[in-house]
C-alpha positions in Angstrom: 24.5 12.8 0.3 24.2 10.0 -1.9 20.9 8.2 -2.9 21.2 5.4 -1.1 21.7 7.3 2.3 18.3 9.2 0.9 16.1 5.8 0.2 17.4 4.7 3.5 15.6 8.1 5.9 12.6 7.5 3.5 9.5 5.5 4.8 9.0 2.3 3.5 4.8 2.3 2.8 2.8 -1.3 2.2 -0.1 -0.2 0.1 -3.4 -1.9 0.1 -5.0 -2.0 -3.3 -7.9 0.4 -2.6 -5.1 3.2 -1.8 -3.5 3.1 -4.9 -7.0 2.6 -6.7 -8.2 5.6 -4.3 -4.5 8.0 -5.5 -5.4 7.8 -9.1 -9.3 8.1 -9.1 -8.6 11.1 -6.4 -5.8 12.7 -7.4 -6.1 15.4 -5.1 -7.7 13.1 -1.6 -5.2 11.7 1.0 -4.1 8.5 -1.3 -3.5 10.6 -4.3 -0.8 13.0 -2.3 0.7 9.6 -1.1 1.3 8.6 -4.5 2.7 12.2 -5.5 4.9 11.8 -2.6 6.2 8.4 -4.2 6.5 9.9 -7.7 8.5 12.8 -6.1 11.2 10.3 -4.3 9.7 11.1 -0.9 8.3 7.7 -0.3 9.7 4.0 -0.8 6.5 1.9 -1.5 6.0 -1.7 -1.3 3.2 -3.8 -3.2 3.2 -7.9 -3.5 1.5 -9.2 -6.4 -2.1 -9.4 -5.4 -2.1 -6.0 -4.7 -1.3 -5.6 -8.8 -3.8 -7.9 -9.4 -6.3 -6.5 -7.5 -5.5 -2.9 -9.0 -5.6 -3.9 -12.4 -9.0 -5.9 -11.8 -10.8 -2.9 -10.2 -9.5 -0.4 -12.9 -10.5 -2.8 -15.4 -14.0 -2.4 -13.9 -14.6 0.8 -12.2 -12.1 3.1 -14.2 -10.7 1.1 -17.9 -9.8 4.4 -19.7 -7.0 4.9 -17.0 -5.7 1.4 -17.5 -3.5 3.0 -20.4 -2.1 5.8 -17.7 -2.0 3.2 -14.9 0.7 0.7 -17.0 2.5 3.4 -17.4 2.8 4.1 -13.8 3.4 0.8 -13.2 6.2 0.6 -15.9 8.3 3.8 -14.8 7.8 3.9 -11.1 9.9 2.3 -8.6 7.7 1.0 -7.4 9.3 -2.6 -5.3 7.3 -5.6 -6.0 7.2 -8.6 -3.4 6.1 -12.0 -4.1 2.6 -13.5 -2.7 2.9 -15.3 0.7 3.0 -18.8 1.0 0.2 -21.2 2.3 1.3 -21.5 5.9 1.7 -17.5 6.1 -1.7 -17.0 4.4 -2.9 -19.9 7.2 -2.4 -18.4 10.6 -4.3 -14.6 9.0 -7.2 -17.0 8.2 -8.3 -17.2 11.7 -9.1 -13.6 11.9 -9.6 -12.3 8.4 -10.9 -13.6 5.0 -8.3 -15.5 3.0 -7.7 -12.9 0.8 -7.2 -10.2 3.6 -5.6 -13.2 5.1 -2.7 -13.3 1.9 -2.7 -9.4 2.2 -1.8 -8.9 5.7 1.0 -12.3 5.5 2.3 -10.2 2.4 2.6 -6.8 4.7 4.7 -8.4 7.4 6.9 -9.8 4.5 7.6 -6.5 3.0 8.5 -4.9 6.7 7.5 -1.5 6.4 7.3 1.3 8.2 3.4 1.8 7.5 1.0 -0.5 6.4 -1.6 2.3 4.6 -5.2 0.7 4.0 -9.1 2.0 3.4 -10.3 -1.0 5.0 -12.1 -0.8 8.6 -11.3 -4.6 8.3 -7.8 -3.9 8.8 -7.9 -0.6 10.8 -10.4 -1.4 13.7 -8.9 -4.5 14.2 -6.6 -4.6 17.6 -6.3 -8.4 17.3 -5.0 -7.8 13.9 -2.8 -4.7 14.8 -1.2 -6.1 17.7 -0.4 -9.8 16.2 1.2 -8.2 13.0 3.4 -6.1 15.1 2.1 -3.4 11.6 1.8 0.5 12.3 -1.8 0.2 10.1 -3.6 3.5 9.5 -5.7 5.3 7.3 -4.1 7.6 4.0 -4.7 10.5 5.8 -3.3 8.9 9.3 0.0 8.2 7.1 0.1 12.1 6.2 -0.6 13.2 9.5 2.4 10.5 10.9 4.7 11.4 8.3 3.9 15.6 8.7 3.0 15.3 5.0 -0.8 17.0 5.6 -2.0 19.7 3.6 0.9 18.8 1.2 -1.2 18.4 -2.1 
């Protein structure tokens, strides 16, 4: 079987910031296995650029001493980058969540993924949001539990 007909079965995951924050301070929670699961090839997953930015500005605060081990992940993972949303993408998110949620869930849709995998109650308890995105949103440990990746660390 060749590797593309393997990258093609795998799930394609949008991950919020806090999740990848979450796999590296918690190596061992339900964010940290995702990001195993990537490293391993058993995950395709899909950032936009103010995910990055919002990584590298909460490790700059909460966790610096990683930063080094972080750009290194960043560097030698494949780890599929999509550009920000546009203005009018951002625009019509704006009605039901703060701009920058707003840019986050416009850049989601963009990416088409199987799973949109998120720490924020923002995102998960909102039906408006869920349904209008057309997203499968859920929780790390939701995504483990979906993909029968649970008590995999």
């Amino acid at each position: 079987m060749s590797e593309a007909t393997i990258r093609h079965k795998l799930s394609r995951i949008f991950l919020d910031s806090n999740v990848l924050f979450s796999g590296f301070h918690s190596p061992t929670g339900s964010p940290g296995i995702i990001i195993r699961h990537f490293v391993e090839g058993k995950l395709v997953v899909v950032v936009s650029q103010q995910v990055l930015q919002e990584v590298v500005r909460t490790f700059n605060k909460k966790l610096p001493e990683a930063l080094p081990a972080l750009k290194r992940f960043l560097l030698c993972s494949p780890l599929e980058v999509i550009g920000d949303p546009g203005p009018e993408d951002v625009a019509h998110w704006t009605k039901l969540l703060h701009e920058g949620d707003a840019a986050i869930i416009a850049a989601a849709i963009a990416a088409e993924p199987d799973f949109f995998v998120t720490g924020d109650s923002h995102f998960l308890r909102n039906s408006r949001v869920k349904k209008e995105s057309g997203l499968q949103i859920c929780s790390p440990s939701d995504l483990l539990r979906n993909l029968g990746l649970e008590g995999t660390s």
